[in-house]
RODO-2510 file (C-alpha; in nm, 4 decimals, decimal comma):
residues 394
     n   res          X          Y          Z
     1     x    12,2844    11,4831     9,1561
     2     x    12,1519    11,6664     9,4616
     3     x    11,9326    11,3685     9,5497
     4     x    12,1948    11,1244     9,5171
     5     x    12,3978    11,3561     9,7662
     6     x    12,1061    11,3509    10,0457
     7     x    12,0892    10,9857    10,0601
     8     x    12,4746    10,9286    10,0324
     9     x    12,4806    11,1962    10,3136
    10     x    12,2317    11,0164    10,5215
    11     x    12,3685    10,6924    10,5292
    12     x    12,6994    10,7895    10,5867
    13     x    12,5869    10,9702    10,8518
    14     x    12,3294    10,6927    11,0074
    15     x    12,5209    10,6071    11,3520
    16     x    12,6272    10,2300    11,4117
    17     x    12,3499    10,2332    11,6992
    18     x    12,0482    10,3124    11,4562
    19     x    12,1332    10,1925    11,1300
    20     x    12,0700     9,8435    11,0509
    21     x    12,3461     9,7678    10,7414
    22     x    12,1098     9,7319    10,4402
    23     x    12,3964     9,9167    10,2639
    24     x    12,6067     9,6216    10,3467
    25     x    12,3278     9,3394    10,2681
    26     x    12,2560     9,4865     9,9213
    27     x    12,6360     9,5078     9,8139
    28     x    12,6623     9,1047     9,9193
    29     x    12,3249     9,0518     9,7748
    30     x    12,4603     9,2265     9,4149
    31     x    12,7403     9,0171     9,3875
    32     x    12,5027     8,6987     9,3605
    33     x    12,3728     8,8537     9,0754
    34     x    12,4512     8,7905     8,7346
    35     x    12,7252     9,0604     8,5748
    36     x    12,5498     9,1098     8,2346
    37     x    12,1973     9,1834     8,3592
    38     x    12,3276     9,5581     8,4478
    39     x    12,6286     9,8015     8,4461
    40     x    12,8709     9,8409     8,7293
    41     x    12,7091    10,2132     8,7776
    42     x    12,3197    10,0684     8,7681
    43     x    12,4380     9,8530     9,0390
    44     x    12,5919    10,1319     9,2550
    45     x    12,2400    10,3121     9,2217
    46     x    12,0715     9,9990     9,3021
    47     x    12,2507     9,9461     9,6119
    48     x    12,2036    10,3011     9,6976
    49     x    11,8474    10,3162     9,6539
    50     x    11,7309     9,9895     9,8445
    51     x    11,9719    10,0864    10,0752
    52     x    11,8199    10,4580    10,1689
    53     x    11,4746    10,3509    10,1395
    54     x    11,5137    10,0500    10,4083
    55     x    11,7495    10,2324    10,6246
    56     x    11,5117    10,5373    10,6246
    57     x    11,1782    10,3684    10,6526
    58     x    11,3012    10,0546    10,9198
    59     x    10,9964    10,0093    11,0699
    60     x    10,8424     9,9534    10,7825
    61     x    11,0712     9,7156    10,5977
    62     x    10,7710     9,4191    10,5822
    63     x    10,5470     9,6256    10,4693
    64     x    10,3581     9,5350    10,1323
    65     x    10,3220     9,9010    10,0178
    66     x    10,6470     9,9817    10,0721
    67     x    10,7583     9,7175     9,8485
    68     x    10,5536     9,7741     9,6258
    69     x    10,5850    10,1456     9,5729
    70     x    11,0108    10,0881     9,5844
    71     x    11,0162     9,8207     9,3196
    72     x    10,7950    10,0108     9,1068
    73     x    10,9810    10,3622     9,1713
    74     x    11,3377    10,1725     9,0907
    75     x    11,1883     9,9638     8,7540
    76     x    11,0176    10,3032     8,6160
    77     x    11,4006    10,4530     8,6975
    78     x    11,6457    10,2336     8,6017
    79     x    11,4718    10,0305     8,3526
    80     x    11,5308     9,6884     8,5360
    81     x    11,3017     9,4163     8,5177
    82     x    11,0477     9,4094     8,8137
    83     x    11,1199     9,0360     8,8635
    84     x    11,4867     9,0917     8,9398
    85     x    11,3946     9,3752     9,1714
    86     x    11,1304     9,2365     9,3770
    87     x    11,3267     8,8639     9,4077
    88     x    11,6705     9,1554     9,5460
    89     x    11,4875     9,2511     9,7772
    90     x    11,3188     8,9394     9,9135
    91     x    11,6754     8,8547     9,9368
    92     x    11,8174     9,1276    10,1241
    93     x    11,5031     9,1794    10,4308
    94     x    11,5879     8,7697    10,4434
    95     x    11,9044     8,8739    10,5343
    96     x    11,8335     9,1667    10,7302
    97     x    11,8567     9,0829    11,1823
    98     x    11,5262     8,9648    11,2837
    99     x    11,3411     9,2465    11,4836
   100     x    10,9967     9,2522    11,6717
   101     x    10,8041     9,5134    11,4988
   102     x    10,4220     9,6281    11,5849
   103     x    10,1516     9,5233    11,3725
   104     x    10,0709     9,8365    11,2717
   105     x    10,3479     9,8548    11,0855
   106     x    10,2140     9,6075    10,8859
   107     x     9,9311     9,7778    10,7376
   108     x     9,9264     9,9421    10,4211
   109     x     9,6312    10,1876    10,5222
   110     x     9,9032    10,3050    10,7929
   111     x    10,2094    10,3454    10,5365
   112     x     9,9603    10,5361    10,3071
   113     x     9,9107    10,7511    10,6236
   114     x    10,2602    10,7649    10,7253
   115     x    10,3679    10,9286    10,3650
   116     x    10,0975    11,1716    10,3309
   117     x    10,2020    11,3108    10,7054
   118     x    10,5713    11,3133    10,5855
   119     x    10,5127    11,4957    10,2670
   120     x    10,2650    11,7550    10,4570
   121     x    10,5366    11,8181    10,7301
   122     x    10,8422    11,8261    10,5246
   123     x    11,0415    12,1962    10,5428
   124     x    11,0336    12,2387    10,1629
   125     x    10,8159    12,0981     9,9303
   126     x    11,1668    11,9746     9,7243
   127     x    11,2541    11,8116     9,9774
   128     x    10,9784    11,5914    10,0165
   129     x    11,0365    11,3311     9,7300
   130     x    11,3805    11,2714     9,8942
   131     x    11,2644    11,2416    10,2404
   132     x    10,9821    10,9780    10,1577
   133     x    11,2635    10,8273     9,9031
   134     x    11,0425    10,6557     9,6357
   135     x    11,0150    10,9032     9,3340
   136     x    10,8305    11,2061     9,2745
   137     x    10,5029    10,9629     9,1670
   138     x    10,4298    10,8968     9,4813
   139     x    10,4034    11,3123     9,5530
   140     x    10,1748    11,2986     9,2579
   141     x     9,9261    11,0302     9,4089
   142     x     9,9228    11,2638     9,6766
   143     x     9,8206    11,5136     9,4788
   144     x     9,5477    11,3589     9,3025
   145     x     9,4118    11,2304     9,6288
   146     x     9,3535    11,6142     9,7613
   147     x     9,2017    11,7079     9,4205
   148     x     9,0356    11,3625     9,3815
   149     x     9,1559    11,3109     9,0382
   150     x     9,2524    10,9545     8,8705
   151     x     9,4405    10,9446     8,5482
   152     x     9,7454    10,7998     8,3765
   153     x     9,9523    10,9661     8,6508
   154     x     9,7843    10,6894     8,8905
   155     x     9,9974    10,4383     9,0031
   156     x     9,9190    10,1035     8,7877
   157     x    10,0034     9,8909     9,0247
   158     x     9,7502    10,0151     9,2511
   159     x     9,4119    10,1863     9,1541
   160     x     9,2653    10,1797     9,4775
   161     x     9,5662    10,4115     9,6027
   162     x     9,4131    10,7605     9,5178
   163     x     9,0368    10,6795     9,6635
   164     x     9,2403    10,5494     9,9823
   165     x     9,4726    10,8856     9,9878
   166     x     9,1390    11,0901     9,9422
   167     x     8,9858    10,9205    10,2594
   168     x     9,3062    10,9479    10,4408
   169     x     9,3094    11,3152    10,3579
   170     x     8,8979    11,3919    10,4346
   171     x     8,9846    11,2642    10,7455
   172     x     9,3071    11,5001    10,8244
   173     x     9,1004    11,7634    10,7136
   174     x     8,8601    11,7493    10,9621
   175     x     9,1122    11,6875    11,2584
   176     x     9,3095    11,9716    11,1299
   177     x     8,9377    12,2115    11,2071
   178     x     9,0358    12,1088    11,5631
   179     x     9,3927    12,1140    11,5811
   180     x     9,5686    12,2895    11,3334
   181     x     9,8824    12,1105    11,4399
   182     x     9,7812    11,7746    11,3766
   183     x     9,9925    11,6670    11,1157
   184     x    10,2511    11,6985    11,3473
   185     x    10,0795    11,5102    11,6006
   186     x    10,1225    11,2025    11,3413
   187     x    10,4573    11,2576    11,2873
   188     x    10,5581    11,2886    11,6204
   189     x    10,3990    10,9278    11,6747
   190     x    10,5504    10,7660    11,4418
   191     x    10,8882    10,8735    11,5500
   192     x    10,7744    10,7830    11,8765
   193     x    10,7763    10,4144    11,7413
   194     x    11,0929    10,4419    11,5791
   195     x    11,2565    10,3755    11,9391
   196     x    11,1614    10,0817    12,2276
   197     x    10,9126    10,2955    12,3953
   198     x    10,8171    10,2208    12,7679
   199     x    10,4559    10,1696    12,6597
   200     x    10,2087     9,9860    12,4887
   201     x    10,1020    10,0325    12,1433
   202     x     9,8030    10,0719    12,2034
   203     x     9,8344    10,4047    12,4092
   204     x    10,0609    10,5653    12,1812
   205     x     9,7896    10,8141    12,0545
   206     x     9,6899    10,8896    12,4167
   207     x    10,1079    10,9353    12,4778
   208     x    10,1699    11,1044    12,1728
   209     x     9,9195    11,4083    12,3081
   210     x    10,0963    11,4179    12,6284
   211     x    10,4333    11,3903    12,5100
   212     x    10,3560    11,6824    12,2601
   213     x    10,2296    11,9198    12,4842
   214     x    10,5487    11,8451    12,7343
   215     x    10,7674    11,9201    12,4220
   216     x    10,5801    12,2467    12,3737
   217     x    10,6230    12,3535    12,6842
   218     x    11,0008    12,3041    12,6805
   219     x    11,0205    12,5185    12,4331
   220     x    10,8176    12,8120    12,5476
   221     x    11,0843    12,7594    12,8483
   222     x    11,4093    12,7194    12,6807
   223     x    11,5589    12,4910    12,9484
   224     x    11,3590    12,2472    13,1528
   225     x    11,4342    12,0414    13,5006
   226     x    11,3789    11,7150    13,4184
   227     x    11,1901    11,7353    13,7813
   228     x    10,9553    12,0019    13,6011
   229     x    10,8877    11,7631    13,2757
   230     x    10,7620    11,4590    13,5223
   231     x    10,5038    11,7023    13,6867
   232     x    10,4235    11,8189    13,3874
   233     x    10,3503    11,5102    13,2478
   234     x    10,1529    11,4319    13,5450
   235     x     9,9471    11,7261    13,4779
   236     x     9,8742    11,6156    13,1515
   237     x     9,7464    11,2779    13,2824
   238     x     9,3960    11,1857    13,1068
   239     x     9,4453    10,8192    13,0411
   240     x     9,3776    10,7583    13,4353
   241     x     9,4962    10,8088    13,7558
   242     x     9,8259    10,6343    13,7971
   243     x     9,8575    10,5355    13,4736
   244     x    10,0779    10,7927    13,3710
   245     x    10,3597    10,6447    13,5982
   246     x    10,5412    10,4134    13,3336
   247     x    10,6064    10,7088    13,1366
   248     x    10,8032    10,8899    13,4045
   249     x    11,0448    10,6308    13,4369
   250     x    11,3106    10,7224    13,1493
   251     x    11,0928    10,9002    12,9715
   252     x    11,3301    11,1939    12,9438
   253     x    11,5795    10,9390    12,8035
   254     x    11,3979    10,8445    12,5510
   255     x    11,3179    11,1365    12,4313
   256     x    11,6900    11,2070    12,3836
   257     x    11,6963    10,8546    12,1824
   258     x    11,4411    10,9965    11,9774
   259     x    11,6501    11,2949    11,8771
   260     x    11,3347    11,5787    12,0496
   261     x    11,5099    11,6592    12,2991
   262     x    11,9019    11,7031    12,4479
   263     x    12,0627    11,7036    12,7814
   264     x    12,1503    12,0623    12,8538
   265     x    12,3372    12,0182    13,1961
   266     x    12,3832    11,7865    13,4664
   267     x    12,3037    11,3684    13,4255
   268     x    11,9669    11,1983    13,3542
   269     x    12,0215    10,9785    13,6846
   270     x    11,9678    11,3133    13,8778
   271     x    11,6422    11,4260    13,8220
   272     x    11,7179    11,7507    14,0348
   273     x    12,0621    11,8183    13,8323
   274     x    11,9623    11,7064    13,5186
   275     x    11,7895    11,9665    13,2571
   276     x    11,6419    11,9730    12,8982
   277     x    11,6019    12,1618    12,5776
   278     x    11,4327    12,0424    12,2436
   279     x    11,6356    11,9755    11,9240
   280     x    11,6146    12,1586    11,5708
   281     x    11,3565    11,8261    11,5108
   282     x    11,1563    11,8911    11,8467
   283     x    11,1496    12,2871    11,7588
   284     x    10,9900    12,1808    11,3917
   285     x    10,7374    11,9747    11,5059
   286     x    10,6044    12,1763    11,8002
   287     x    10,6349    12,4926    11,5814
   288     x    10,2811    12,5452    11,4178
   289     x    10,1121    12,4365    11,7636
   290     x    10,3082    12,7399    11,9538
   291     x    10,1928    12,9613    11,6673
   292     x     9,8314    12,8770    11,6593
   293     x     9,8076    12,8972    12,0282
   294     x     9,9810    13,2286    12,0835
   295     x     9,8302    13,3573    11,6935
   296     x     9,6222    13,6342    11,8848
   297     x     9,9298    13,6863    12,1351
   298     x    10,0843    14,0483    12,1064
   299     x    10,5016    13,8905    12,1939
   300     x    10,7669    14,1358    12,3457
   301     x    11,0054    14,2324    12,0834
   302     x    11,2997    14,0730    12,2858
   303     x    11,0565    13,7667    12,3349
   304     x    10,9877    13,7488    11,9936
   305     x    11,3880    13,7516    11,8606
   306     x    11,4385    13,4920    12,1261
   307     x    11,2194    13,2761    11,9890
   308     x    11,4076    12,9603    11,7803
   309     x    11,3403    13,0218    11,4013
   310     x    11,0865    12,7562    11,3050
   311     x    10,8584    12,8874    11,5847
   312     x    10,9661    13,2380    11,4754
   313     x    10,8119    13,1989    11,1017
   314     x    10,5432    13,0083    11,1524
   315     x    10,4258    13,2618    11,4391
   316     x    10,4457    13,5580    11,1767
   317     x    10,2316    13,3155    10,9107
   318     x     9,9679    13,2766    11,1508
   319     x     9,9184    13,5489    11,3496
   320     x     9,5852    13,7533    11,3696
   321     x     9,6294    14,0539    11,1851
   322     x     9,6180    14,2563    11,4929
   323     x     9,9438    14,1371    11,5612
   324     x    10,0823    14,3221    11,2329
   325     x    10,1552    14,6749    11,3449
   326     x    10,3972    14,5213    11,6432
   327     x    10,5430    14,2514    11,3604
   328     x    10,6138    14,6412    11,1457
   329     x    10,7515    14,7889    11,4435
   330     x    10,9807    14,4671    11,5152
   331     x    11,1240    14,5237    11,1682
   332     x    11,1832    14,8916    11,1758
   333     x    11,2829    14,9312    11,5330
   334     x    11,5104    14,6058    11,5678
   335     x    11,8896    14,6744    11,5042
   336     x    11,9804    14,3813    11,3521
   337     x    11,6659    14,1520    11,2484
   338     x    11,7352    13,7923    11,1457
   339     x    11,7003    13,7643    10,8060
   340     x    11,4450    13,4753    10,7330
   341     x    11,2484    13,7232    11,0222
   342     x    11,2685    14,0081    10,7368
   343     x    11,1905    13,8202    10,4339
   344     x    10,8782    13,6090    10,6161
   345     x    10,7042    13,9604    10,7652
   346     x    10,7767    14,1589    10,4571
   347     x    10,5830    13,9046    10,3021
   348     x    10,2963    13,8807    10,5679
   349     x    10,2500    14,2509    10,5559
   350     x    10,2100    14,2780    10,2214
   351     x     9,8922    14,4436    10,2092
   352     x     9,8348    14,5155    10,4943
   353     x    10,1275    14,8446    10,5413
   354     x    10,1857    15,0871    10,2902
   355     x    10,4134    15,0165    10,0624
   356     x    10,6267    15,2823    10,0446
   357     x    10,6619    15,2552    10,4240
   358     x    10,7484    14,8945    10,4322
   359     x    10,9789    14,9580    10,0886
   360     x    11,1638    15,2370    10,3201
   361     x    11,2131    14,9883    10,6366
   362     x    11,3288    14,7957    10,4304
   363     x    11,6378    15,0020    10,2200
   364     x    11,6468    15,0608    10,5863
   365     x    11,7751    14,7419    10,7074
   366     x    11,9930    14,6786    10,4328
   367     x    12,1447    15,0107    10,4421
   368     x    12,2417    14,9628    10,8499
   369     x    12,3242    14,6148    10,8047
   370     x    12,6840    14,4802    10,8148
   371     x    12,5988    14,0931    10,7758
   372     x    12,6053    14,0280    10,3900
   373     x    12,3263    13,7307    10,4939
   374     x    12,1226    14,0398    10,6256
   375     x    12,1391    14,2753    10,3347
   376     x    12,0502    13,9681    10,0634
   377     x    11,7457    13,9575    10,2765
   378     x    11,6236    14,2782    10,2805
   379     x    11,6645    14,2951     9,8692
   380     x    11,4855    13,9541     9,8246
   381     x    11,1729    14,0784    10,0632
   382     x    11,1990    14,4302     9,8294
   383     x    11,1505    14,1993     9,5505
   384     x    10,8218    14,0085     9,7016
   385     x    10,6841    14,3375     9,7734
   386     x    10,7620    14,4605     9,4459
   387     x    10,6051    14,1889     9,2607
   388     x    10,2574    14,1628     9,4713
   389     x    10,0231    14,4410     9,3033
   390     x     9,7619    14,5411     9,5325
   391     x     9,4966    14,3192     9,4543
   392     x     9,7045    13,9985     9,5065
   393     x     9,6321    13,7848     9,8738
   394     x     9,8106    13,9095    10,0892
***
């Protein structure tokens, strides 16, 4: 039921602007159909299903893979004949307004890509079959591709998936040596393309870097001009001199399009009004890049509490462990500590303090605390350090 409620959630929430009305294709598109082939309630599902999936993956509506991997995910559930399926939804992208979209787009290789980078970057791993949207077999491909295994788990359909997955992921791998981030580099280009960007395809790597690093430095900064953001990004010029110059124009707007950033005061016509702070979404996806860069960085307790959550936890996964006296001290000496800050050091310094002293901070904290959210945290991090013996990783 709670995966029926995130996709019913999402498309009632899908503005007029972005959504496209595959909800209200597939309900015409059912009523073609005959009556007998399925129940009322297999329809409703139907609907819903094609509907999520097309609405959350737009850009990659005429893709093969996609289609291939949705007809497959809703025959295996609903026991409907693939024929049926494959003909609905031939009739329903028909349908669907006519919209340029980028090669790229196009290519399987890329949706392959596209799906391992969403299930690597999603904020729980139960989350992830619901954000991709096309069954939990698609998680196990995934899988199989990082332990190189084939089996009956293997998608029939296509053999050649897990080999391709496995390439896909030797070549993350070695990226990731570089740039721990880089997942998120991904990700953030393909949301890039999920609004008209100002330039060409063909750059969007190149703009992607930029644009990253200018989101990244936003959020070290809280609030940014959006004077400040253009010389940044002319600082962080390397595709040649002048080139950079069709990404000024706007670029702040579209970022705001793209859901990274907001408008914190003043008006986007005004570049010396107008200023900028990043979203929840920008905050996720610049997250392990501040943490990696600042790992050996010893942060001001005040600093540190200021610090958005995301970039807060994945700092204290990171860090060197030279960082984890002043992480101890943060817990013991802070008043009131968040509480996913309690329950992600407690488990970081697992092994690393005593634990009697870091058992005593913590009856601490929940014995001073007056937020019930608070106290909850301080008994689940009691029970992490309770259960991890000695000898287990810290």
């Amino acid at each position: 039921m709670q995966t029926i409620d995130v996709k019913l959630s999402f498309l009632k929430a899908l503005s007029p602007k972005k959504k496209v009305g595959f909800q209200e294709l597939c309900e015409q598109e059912i009523e073609k159909l005959p009556e007998h082939i399925f129940s009322l309630a297999t329809q409703k599902m139907l609907i819903l299903e094609m509907a999520y999936c097309l609405e959350k993956h737009q850009q990659w509506r005429h893709n093969t893979l996609l289609h291939h991997l949705l007809i497959h995910y809703i025959v295996k559930t609903y026991k409907i004949e693939a024929r049926i399926i494959a003909n609905f939804l031939a009739a329903v992208l028909r349908k669907a307004p006519a919209e340029a979209i980028a090669v790229s787009f196009l290519e399987e290789r890329n949706f392959l890509l596209f799906i391992i980078v969403s299930a690597l970057t999603a904020r729980h791993e139960g989350l992830v079959a619901d954000e991709i949207g096309l069954g939990s077999e698609v998680l196990l491909l995934i899988k199989n591709a990082v332990g190189k295994e084939r089996g009956e788990e293997a998608l029939e359909f296509a053999p050649t998936l897990t080999e391709e997955s496995w390439l896909i992921i030797q070549d993350l791998a070695v990226r990731y040596k570089q740039k721990p981030w880089v997942f998120f580099l991904y990700k953030l280009g393909f949301l890039l393309s999920e609004a008209p960007a100002p330039w060409s395809e063909g750059d969007r790597e190149q703009v992607s870097n930029i644009i990253f690093d200018l989101l990244c430095k936003i959020g070290e900064k809280k609030i940014l001009s959006q004077a400040r953001c253009e010389k940044l990004v002319q600082a962080l010029d390397f595709m040649g001199k002048g080139k950079c110059r069709h990404l000024i124009s706007g670029l702040m707007e579209y970022l705001c399009r793209c859901e990274l950033v907001f408008l914190v005061h003043g008006h986007s016509q005004h570049r010396n009004l107008a200023s900028y702070s990043l979203t929840r979404e920008g905050y996720e996806l610049t997250a392990v890049a501040f943490a990696h860069r600042n790992r050996k960085q010893i942060p001001k307790r005040s600093y540190f509490f200021s610090l958005e959550r995301s970039w807060q936890e994945a700092f204290v996964r990171v860090c060197d462990t030279t960082v984890f006296p002043y992480l101890f001290s943060f817990l013991k000496e802070e008043p009131a500590p968040p509480s996913h800050c309690i329950e992600a050091i407690a488990d970081r310094l697992v092994g690393h303090v005593e634990r009697g002293e870091l058992l005593t901070a913590l009856q601490e904290i929940g014995q001073k605390a007056i937020s019930t959210r608070v106290k909850e945290a301080s008994e689940k991090a009691t029970e992490v350090v309770l259960a991890r013996t000695p000898d287990d990783p810290p």
